[in-house]
Each structure stands twice: as structure tokens, then as C-alpha cells.
C-alpha positions in Angstrom: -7.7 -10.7 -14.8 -7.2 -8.3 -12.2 -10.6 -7.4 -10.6 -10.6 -3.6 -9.0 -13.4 -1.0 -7.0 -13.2 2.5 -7.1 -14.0 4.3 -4.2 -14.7 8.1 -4.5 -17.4 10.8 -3.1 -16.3 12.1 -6.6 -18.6 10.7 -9.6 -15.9 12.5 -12.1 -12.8 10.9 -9.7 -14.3 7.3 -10.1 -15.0 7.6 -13.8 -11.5 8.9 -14.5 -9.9 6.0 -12.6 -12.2 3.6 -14.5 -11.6 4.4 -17.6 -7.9 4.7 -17.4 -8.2 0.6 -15.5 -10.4 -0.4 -17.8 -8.1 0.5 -20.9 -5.1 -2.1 -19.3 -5.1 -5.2 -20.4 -5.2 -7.5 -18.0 -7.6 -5.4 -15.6 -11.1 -4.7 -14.8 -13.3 -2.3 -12.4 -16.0 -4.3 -11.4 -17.8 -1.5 -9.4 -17.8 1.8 -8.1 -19.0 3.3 -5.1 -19.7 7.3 -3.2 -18.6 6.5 0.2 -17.7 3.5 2.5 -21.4 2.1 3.4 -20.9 1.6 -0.4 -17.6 0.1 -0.5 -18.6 -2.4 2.4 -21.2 -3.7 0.7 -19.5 -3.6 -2.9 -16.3 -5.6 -1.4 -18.5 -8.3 0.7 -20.7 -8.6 -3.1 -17.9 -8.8 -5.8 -14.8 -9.5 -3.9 -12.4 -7.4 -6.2 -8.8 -7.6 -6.1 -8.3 -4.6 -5.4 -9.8 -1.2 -4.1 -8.9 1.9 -5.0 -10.3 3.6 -1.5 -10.9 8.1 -0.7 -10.2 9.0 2.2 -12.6 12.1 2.8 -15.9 10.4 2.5 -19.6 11.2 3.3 -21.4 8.7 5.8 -18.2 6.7 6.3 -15.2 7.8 5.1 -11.9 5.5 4.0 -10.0 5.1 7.2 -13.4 3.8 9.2 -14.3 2.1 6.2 -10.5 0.1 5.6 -10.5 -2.3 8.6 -14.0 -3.9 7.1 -12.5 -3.6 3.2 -8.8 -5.4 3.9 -10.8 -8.8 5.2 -12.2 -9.1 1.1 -9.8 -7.4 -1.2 -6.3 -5.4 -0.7 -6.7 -1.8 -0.6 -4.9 1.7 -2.2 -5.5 4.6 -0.7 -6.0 7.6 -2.8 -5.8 10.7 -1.7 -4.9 14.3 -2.2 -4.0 14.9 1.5 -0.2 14.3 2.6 -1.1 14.3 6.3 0.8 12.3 9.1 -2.7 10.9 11.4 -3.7 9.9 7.7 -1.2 7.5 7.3 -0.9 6.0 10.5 -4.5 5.4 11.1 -4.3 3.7 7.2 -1.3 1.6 8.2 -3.3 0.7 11.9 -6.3 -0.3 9.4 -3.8 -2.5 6.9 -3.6 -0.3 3.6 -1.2 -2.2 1.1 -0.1 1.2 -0.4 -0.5 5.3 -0.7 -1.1 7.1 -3.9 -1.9 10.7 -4.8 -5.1 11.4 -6.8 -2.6 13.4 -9.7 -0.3 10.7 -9.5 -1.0 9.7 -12.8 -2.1 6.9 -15.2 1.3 4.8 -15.0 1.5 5.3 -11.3 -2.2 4.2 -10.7 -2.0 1.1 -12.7 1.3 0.1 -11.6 0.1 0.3 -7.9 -2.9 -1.9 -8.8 -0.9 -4.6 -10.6 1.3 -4.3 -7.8 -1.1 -4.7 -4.9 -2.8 -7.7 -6.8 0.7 -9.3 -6.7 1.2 -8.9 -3.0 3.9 -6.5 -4.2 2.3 -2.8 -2.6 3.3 0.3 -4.5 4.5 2.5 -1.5 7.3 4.5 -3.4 5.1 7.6 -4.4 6.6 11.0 -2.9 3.8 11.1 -0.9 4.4 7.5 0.9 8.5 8.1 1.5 7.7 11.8 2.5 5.7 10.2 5.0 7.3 7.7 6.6 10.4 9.2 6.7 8.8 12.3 8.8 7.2 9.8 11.1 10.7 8.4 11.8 11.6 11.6 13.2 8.7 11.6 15.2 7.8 8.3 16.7 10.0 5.1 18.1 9.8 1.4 16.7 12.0 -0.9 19.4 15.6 -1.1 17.6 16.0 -4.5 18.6 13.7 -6.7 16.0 15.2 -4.5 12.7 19.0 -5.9 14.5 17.1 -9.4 14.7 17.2 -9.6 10.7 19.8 -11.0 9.7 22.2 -9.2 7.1 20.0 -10.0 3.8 16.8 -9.2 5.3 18.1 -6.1 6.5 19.1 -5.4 2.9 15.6 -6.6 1.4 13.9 -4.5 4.2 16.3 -1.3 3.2 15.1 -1.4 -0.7 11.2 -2.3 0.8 11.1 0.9 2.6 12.5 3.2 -0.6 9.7 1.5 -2.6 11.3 -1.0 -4.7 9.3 -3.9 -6.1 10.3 -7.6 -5.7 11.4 -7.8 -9.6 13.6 -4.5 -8.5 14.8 -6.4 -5.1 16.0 -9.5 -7.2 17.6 -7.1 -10.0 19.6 -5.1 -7.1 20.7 -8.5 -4.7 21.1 -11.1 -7.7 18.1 -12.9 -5.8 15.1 -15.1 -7.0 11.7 -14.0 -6.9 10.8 -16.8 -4.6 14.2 -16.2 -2.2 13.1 -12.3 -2.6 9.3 -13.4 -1.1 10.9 -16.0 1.5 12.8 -13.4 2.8 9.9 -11.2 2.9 7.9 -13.7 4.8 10.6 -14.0 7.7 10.7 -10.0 7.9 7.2 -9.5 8.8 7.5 -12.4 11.2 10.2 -10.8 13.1 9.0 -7.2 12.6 5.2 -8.4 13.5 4.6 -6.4 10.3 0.9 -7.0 8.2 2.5 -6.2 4.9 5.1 -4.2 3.1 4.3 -0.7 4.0 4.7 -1.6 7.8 7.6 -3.4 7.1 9.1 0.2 5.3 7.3 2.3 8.4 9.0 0.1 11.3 12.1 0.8 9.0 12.0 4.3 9.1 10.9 4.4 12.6 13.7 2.2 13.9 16.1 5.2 12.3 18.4 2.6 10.7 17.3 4.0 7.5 19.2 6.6 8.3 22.3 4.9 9.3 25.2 4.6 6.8 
């Protein structure tokens, strides 16, 4: 059983999500909170799986609230804001994934199985949109993305256009476990927390838009 929190200043916002978890089989919300005090205190209680965490909170909002939240459970941000200092503060603070608050049931419970897995939906619009504007904008050192070698550059590749590890193994003829190995190495070598840093130094490095 998946285990998930919803954080939202938005009574109507958390109920939605709730409902639309709690229908799933195979997941739970185990608690809901107005604002990051709450979502401190909810995370260091229950421990969920997940956290479905707003980003425009009262008293403390998401991105001050995220560095404190990752330590217990990983952690979605849900937002209806597409703004650059959004997302790099989130990926400073260690977010597993982006979603936008009308993404929709089958996006939202996709993202939560997928964060629980280790597998961090970052494929919405929102997230490529993103990333692929701070590549035009900011500079990750070339040199570790040439240090992968020629599979983990192609694992990294499908990473950073949102693909899943069932889709990675589908597209290279790969294992799950080789798919995850592979993984492990390319966060080494890119110093990367989790999947959406390894798509942003990616993006960054430009060689996503090499041929």
C-alpha cells in the first residue's frame, strides 16, 4: 500500500486529490495538511510515501517547507505556476517530480505510483517546458554528461523526456534491474539526487539538443 499526504492551503484542492487517491487500489492518503508547519509535522508523525506538496503556502510555503519533507517521504510538487526560480529552488530542495494542479486524475496517480517506485514522474508539459528553458539559460560542466558512457547517455536521454524505467527497458531491450544499475552510475557521475536532476543536468549540458 502506497501511503500519501496532501499538502494544500486549499481545503477543496486536498479533498479533490484525496478522493481521487483514495479510489486506487493500492493507495492511501494518510493525512492532509493547510501549509508547511503542517506538513513538517504530518511527515515526521506518519511517514507517508509520498507527498503531494503546494507551493504558495501561508506560514511556510512548499519550497521552505521541501528540504525538511524529502528526509521522511519523497515529494510531488503541485502547482499551478510554470515559473523558472520555482523549479530550481524545488530541484535545490530534492523534489522527485512536477505536476500541474489540472493535470488530471491519471497523471496524478501515475506520478504517485511512480515516485513510491523511485521512478519520478517528471514528463508533464510543465516539467520538460521547464528544463528545457533553463538549458537555454544556465551551464552544467559538459564534461561529466561525455563521462557516461554510451548506454548511460542513452538511459539519461529517455530520463530527461520523462520516460519511466518500464518505458527505458521497452525502448533499449534492457532489464529493469540493468535499467536501475545504470541509473545508479548516472547520478554518481552527474552528482545528481534523483531523476529530475539527472534530466535538468541534461538539458543544461545542451546535449539534449545535439543530434
Amino acid at each position: 500500500m502506497i501511503t500519501v499526504a496532501v499538502v494544500d492551503d486549499q481545503e477543496m484542492v486536498r479533498m479533490g486529490f484525496s478522493l481521487i487517491l483514495d479510489a486506487e487500489d493500492g493507495i492511501s492518503v494518510i493525512g492532509q495538511a493547510a501549509d508547511g508547519v503542517e506538513a513538517i509535522e504530518l511527515a515526521r508523525r506518519d511517514t507517508p510515501d509520498v507527498i503531494l506538496l503546494d507551493i504558495r503556502m501561508p506560514r511556510l510555503d512548499g519550497l521552505a517547507a521541501l528540504p525538511r519533507l524529502t528526509e521522511h517521504s519523497k515529494v510531488i510538487m503541485v502547482t499551478t505556476f510554470d515559473d523558472d526560480d520555482y523549479v530550481d529552488a524545488a530541484l535545490a530542495g530534492g523534489a522527485s517530480g512536477f505536476l500541474l494542479k489540472d493535470a488530471g486524475a491519471d497523471l496524478l496517480i501515475a506520478g504517485v505510483r511512480a515516485a513510491a517506485n523511485g521512478d519520478a514522474l517528471i514528463s508533464p508539459s510543465l516539467t520538460l517546458d521547464l528544463l528545457s528553458r533553463r538549458a537555454a539559460t544556465q551551464s552544467t560542466d559538459t564534461r561529466a554528461v561525455d563521462r557516461l558512457s554510451e548506454r548511460e547517455r542513452e538511459v539519461a536521454r529517455l530520463v530527461a523526456i520523462g520516460r519511466t524505467n518500464q518505458e527505458i527497458c521497452e525502448t533499449l531491450f534492457i532489464s529493469l534491474g540493468t535499467v536501475k544499475t545504470h541509473l545508479g552510475s548516472i547520478q554518481t557521475r552527474l552528482e545528481a539526487r534523483n531523476r529530475v536532476e539527472i534530466a535538468a543536468a541534461m538539458w543544461e549540458s545542451g546535449v539534449m539538443n545535439r543530434p
